[in-house]
Backbone as JSON, one array per atom type, in Angstrom:
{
  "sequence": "XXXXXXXXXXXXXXXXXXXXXXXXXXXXXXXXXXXXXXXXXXXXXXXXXXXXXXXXXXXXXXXXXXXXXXXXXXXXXXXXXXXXXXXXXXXXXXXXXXXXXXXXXXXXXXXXXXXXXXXXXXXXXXXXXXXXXXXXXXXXXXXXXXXXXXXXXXXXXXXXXXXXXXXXXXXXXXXXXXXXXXXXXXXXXXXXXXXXXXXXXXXXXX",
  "N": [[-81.74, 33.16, 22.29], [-78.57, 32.88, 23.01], [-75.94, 30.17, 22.55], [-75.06, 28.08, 24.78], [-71.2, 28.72, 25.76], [-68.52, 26.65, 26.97], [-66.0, 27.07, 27.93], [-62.25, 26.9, 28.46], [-59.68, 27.16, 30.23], [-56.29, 26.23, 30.45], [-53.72, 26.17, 32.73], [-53.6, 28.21, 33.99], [-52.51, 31.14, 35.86], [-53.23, 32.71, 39.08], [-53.51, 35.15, 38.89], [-54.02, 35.55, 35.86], [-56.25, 33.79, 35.93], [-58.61, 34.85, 37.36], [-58.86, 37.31, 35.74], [-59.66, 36.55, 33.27], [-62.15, 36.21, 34.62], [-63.39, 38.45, 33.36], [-64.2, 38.12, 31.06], [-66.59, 36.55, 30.98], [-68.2, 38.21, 31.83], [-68.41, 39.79, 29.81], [-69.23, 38.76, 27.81], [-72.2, 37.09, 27.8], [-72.28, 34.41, 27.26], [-70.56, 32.67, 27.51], [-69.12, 30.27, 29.28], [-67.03, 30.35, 31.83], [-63.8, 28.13, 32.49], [-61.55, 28.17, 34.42], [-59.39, 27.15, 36.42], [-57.24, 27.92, 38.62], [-53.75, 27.78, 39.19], [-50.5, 26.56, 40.59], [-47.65, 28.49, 40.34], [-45.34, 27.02, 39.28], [-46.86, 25.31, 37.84], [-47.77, 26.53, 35.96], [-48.36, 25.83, 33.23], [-48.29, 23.4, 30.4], [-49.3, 20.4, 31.76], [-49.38, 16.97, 33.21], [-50.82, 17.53, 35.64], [-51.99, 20.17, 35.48], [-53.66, 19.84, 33.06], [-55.24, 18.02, 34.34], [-56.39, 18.64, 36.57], [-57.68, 20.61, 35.19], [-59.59, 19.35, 33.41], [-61.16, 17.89, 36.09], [-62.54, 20.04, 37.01], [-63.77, 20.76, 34.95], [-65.69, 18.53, 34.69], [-67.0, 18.94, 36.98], [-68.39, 21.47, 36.85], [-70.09, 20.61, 34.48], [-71.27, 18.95, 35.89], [-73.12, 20.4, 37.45], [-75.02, 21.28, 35.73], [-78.3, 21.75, 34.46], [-79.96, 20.49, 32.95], [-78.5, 18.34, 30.36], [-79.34, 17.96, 27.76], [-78.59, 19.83, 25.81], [-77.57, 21.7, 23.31], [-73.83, 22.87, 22.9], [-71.22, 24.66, 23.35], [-67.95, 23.96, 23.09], [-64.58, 24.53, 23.82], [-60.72, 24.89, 24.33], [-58.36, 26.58, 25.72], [-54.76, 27.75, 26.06], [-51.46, 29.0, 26.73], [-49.46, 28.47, 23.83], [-47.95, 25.42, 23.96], [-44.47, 24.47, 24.73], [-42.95, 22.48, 24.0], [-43.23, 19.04, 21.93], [-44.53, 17.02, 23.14], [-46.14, 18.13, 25.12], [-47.76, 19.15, 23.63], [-49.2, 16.58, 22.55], [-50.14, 15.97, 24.73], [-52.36, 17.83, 25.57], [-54.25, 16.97, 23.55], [-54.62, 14.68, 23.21], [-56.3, 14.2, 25.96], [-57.82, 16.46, 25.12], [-58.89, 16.64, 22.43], [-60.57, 15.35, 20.7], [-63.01, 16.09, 21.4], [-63.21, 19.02, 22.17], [-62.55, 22.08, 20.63], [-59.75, 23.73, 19.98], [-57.58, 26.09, 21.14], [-54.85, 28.23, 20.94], [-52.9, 30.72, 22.57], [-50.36, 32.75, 21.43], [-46.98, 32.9, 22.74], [-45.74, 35.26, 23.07], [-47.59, 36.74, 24.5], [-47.57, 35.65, 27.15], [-47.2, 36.54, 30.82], [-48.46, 38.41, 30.09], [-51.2, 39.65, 31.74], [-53.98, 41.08, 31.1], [-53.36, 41.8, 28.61], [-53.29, 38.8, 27.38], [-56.34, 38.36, 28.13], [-57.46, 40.18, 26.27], [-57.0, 39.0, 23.85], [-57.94, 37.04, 23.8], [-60.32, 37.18, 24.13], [-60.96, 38.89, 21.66], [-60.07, 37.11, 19.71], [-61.62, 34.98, 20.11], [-64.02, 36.08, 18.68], [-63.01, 35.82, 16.09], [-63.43, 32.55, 15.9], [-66.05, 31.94, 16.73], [-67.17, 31.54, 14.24], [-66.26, 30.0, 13.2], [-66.49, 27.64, 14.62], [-69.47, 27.26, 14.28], [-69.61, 26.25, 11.77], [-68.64, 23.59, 12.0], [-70.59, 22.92, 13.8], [-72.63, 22.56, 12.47], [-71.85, 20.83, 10.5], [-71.87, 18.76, 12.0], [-74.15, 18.51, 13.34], [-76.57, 18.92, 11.52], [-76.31, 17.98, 9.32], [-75.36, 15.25, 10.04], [-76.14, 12.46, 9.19], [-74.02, 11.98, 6.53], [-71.65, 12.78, 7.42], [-69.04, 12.8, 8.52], [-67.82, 13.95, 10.5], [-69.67, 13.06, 13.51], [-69.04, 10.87, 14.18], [-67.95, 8.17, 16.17], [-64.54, 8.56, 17.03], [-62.88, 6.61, 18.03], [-63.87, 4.62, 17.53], [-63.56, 3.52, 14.93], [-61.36, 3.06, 11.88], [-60.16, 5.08, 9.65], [-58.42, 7.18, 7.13], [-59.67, 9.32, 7.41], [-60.61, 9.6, 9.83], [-58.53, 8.86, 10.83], [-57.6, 11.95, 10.73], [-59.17, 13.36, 11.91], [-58.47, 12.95, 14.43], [-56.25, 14.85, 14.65], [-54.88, 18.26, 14.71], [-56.67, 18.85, 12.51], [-58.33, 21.43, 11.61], [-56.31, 23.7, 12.31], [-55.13, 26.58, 11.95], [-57.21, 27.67, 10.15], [-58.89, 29.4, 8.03], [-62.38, 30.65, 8.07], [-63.25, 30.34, 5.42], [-61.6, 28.23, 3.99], [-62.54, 26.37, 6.11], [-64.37, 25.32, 5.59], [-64.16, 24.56, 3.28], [-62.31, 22.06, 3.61], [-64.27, 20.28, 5.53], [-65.99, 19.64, 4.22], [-64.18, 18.57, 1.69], [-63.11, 16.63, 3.64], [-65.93, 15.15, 3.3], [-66.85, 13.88, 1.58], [-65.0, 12.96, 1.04], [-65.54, 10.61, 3.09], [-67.73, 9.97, 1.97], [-67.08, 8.57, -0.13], [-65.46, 6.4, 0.44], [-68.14, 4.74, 1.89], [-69.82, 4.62, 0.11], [-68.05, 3.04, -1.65], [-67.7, 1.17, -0.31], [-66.14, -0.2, 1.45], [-64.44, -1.88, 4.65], [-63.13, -0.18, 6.52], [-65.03, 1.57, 7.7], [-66.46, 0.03, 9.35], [-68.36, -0.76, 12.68], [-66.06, -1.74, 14.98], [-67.08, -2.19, 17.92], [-65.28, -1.2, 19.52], [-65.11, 0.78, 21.5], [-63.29, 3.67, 22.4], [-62.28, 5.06, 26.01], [-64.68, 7.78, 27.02], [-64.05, 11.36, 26.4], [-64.97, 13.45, 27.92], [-67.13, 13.05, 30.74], [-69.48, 13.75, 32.29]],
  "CA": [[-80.72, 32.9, 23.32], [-77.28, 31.87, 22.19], [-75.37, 28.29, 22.65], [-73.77, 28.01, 25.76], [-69.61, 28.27, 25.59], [-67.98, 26.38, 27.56], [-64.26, 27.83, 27.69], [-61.28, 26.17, 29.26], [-57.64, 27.56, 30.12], [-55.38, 25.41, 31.02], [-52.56, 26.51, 33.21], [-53.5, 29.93, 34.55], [-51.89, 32.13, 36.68], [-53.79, 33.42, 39.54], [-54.12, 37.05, 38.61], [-54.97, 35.51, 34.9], [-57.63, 33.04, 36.13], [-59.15, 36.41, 37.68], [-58.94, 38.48, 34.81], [-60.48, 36.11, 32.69], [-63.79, 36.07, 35.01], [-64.49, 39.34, 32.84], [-64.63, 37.26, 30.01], [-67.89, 35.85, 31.11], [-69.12, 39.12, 32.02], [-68.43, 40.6, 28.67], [-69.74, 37.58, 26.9], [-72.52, 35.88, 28.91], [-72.53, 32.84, 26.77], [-68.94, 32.06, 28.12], [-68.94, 29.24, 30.66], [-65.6, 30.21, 32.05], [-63.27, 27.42, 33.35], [-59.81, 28.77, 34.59], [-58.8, 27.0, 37.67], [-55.8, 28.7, 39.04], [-52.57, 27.05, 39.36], [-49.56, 27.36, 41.64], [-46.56, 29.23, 39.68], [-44.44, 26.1, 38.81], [-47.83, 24.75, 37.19], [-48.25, 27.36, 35.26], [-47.92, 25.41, 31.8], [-49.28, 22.31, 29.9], [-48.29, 19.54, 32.67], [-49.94, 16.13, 33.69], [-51.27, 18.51, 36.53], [-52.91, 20.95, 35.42], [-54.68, 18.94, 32.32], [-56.05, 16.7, 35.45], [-57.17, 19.88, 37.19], [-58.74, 21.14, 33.97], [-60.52, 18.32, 33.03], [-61.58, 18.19, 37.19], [-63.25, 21.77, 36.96], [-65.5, 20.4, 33.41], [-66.25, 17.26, 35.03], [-67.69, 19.68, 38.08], [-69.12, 22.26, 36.18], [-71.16, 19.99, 33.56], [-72.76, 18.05, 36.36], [-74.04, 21.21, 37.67], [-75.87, 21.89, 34.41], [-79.23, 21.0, 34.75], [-80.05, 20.14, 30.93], [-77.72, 18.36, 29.59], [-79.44, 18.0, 26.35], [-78.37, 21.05, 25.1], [-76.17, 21.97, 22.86], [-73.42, 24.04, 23.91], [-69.79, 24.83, 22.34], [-66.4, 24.1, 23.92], [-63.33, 25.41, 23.88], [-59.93, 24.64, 25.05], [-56.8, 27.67, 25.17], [-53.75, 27.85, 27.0], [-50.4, 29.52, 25.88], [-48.34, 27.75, 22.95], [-47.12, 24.39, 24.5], [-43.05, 24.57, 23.59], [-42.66, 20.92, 23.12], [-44.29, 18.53, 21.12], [-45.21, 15.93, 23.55], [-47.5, 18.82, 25.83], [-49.41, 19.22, 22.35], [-49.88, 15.83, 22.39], [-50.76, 15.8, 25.99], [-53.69, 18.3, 25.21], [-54.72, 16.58, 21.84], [-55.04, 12.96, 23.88], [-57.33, 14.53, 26.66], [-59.57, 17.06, 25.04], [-58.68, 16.97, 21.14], [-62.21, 14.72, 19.91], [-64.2, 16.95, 21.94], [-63.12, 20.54, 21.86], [-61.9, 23.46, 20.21], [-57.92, 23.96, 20.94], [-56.59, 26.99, 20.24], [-52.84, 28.32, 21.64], [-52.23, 32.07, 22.96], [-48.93, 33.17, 21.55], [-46.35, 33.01, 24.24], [-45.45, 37.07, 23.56], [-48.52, 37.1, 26.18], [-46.77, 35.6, 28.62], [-47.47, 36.78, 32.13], [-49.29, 39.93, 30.48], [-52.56, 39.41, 31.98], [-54.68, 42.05, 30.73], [-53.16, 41.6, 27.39], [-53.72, 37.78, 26.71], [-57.62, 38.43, 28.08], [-57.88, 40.73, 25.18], [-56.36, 38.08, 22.91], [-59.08, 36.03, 23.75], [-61.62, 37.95, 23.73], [-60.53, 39.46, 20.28], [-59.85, 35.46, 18.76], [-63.3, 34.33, 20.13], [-64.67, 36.72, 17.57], [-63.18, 34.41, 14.18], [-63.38, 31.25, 16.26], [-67.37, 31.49, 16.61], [-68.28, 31.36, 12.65], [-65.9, 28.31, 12.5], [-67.72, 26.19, 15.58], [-71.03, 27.48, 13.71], [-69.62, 25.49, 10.77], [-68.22, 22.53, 12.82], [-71.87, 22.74, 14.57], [-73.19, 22.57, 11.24], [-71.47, 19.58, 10.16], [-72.41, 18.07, 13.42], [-75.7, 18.23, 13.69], [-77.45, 19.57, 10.11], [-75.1, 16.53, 8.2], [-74.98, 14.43, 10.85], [-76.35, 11.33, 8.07], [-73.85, 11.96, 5.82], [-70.91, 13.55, 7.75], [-67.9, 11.84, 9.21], [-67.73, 14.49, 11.99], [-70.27, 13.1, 14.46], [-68.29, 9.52, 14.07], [-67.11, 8.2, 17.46], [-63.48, 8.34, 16.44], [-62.1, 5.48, 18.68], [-64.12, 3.11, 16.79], [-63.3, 3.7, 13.58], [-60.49, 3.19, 11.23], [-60.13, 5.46, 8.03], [-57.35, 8.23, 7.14], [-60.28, 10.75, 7.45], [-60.8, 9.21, 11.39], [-57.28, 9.57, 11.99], [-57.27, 13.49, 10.78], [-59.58, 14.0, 12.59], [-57.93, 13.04, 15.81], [-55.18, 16.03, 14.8], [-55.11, 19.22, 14.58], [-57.19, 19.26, 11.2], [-58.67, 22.65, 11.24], [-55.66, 24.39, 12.84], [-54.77, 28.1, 11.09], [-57.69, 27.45, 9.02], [-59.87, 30.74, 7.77], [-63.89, 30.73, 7.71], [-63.29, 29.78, 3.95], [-60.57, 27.35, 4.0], [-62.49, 25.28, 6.98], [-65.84, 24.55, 4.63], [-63.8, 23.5, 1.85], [-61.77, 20.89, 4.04], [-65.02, 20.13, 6.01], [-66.75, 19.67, 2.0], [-62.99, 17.58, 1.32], [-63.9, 14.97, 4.48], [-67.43, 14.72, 3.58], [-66.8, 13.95, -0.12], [-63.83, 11.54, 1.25], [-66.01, 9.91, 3.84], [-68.85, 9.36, 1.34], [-66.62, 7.44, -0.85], [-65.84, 5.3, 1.26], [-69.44, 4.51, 2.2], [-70.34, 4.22, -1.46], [-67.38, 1.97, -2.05], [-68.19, -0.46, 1.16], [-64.51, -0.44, 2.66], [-64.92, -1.99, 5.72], [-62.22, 0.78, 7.75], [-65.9, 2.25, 8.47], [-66.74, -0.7, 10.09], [-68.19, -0.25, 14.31], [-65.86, -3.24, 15.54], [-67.56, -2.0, 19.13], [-63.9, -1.21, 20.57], [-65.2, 2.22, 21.87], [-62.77, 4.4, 23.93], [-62.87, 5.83, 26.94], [-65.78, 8.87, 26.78], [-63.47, 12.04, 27.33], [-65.54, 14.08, 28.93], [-68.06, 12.2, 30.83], [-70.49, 14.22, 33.3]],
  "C": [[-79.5, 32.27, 22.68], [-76.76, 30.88, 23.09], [-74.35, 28.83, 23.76], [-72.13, 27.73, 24.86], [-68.93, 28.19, 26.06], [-66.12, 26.71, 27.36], [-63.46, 27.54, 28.58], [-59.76, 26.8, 29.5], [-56.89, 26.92, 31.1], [-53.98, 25.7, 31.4], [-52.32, 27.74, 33.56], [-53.2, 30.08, 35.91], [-53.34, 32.3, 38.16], [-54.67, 34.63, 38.97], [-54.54, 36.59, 37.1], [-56.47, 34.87, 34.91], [-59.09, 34.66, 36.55], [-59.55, 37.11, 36.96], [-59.84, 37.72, 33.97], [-62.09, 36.01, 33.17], [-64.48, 37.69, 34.42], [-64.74, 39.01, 31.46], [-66.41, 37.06, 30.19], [-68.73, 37.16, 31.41], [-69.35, 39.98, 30.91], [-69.0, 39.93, 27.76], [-70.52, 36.57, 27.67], [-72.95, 34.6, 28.48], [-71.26, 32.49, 27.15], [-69.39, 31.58, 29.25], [-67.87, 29.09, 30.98], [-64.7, 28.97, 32.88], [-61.83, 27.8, 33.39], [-59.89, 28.53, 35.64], [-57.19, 27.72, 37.59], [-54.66, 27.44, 39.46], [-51.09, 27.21, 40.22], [-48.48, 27.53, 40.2], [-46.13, 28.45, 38.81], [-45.65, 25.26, 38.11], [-48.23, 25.69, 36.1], [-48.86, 27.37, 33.66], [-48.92, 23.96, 31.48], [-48.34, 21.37, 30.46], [-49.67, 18.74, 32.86], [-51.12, 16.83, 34.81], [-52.3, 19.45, 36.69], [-53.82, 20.72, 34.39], [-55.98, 18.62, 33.16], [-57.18, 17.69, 36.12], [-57.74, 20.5, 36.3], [-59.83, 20.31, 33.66], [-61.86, 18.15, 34.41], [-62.6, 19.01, 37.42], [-64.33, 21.07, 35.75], [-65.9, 19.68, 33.94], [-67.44, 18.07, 36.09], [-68.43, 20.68, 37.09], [-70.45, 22.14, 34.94], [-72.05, 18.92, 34.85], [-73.86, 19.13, 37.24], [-75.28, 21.92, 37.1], [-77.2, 20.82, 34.67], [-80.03, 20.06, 33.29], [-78.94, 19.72, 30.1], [-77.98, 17.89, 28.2], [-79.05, 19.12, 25.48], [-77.79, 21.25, 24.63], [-75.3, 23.19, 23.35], [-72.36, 23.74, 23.42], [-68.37, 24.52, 23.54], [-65.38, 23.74, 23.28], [-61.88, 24.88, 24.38], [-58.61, 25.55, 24.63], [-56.03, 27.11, 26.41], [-52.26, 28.6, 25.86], [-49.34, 28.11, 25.03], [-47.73, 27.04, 23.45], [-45.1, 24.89, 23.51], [-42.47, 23.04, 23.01], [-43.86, 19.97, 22.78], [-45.13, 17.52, 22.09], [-46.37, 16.8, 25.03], [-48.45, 19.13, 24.51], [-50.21, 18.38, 22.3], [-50.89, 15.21, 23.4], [-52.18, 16.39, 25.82], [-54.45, 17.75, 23.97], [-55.0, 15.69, 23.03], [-55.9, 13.5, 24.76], [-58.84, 15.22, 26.04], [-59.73, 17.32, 23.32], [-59.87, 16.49, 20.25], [-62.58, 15.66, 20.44], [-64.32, 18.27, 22.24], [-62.47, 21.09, 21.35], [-60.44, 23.89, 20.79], [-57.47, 25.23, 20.65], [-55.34, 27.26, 21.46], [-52.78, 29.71, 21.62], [-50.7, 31.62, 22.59], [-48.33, 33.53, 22.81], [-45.72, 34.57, 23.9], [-46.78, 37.28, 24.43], [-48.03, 36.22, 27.34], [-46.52, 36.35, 29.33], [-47.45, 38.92, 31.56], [-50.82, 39.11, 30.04], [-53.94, 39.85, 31.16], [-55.05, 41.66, 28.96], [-53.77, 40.26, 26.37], [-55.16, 37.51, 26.96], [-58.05, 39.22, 26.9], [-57.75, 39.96, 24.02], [-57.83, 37.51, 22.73], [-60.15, 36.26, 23.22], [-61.94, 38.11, 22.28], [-60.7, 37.84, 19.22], [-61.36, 35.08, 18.98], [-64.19, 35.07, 19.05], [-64.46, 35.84, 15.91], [-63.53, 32.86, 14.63], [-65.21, 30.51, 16.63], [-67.48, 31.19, 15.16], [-67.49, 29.87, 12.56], [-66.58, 27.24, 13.05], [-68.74, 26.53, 15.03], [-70.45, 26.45, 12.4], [-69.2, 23.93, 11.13], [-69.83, 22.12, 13.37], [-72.72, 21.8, 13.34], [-73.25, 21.12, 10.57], [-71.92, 18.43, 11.06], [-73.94, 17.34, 13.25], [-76.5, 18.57, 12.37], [-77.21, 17.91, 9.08], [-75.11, 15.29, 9.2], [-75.49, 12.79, 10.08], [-75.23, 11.07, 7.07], [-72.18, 12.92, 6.25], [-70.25, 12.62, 8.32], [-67.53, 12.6, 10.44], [-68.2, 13.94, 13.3], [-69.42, 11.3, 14.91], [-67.67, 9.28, 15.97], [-65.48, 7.52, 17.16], [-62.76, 7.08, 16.47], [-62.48, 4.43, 17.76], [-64.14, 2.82, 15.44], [-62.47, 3.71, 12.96], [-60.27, 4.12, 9.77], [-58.91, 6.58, 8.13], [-58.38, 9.82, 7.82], [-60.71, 10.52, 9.32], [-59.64, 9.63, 11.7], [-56.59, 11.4, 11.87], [-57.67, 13.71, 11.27], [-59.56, 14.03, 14.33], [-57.12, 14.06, 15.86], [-56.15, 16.91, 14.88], [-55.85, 19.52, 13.28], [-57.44, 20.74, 10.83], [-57.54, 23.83, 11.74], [-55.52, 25.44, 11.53], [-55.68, 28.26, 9.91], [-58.42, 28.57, 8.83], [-61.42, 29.49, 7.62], [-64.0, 29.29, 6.02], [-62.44, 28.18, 3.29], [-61.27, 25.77, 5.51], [-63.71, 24.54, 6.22], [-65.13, 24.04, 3.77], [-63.28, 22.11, 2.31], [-63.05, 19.72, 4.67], [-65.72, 19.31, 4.49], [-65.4, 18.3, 1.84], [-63.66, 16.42, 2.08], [-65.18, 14.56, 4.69], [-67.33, 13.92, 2.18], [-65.73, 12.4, -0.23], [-64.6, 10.32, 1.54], [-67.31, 8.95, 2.85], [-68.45, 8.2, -0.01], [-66.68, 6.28, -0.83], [-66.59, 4.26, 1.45], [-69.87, 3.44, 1.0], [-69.22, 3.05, -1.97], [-67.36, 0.71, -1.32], [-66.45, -0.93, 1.8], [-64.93, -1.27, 4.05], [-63.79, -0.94, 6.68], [-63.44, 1.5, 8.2], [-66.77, 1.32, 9.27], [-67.39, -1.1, 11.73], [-67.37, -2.09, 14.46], [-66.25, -3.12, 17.28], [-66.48, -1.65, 20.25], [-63.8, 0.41, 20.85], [-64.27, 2.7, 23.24], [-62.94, 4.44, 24.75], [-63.47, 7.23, 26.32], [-64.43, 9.88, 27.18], [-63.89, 12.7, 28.29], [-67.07, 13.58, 29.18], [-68.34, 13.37, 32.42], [-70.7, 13.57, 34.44]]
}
């Protein structure tokens, strides 16, 4: 049976929220979330974040197992300014997968469901290596780290975009880089890996 994948789009259309429900039928490990949005919402806004986040919050307490592992996701089209990147980074950037539809799919429907579709094909082997790191490494990995409470350079990359435009090949070596970093660290007794117990807010809390 494959790993649930929870999949998020933030700021859809009507007629795209729609189109995307053949996502899930073409891929039934897709746990589609595309609330629909009115027109003038259409984009990465306080708004429709709230209403994204809204829809996971509902949709994970319906899950009856939540021990399970299970992958998520977060698209929407190419924010144009920097401070909606950062808007989506601060909500769902520890805890899922971001990627960005090019805005030449703008308001073609059809088109940016094929996008998806098509991208979800390189974007599984990388969460299989992200998984990997996760849970296989999880002794010896700086991934599973609860970011908030932690100080190091390799904590605060990994609040960015770290793996952005990265290939298959290019995400193990960086992945290999902040394991190799992290274990320095360790081995050198820094205290920036320190828990001083000043844990975040959870982002996505069930």
């Amino acid at each position: 049976m494959s790993v649930p994948h929870y999949l998020v789009f933030i700021g859809a259309s009507a007629a795209l929220s729609t189109e995307l429900i053949t996502l899930s039928r073409r891929l039934p490990n897709i746990k589609l979330i595309a609330p629909a949005m009115p027109k003038a919402q259409c984009k990465i806004s306080t708004a429709s974040l709230e209403n994204a986040l809204m829809h996971c919050h509902a949709a994970l307490a319906k899950e009856t197992d939540h021990g399970e592992t299970a992958r998520f996701s977060v698209w929407s089209y190419l924010p144009t300014t920097a401070e909606s990147i950062t808007q989506i980074r601060d909500m769902f950037g520890v805890s899922a997968w971001i990627e960005f539809v090019p805005n030449t799919f703008l308001n073609k429907i059809k088109q940016t469901r094929l996008y998806i579709e098509s991208r979800l094909k390189a974007v599984a082997p990388l969460l299989h290596l992200v998984s990997s790191a996760i849970f296989s490494c999880r002794k010896t990995s700086p991934l599973p780290l609860p970011l908030k409470n932690f100080r190091s350079p390799e904590a605060k990359k990994l609040m960015q975009f770290w793996y952005h435009d990265l290939n298959e090949d290019q995400l193990e070596k960086e992945i290999s880089h902040l394991y190799v970093q992290h274990r320095r660290r360790r081995i050198d007794g820094q205290s920036s890996y320190k828990d001083d117990r000043a844990l975040g807010r959870r982002l996505i809390t069930p």
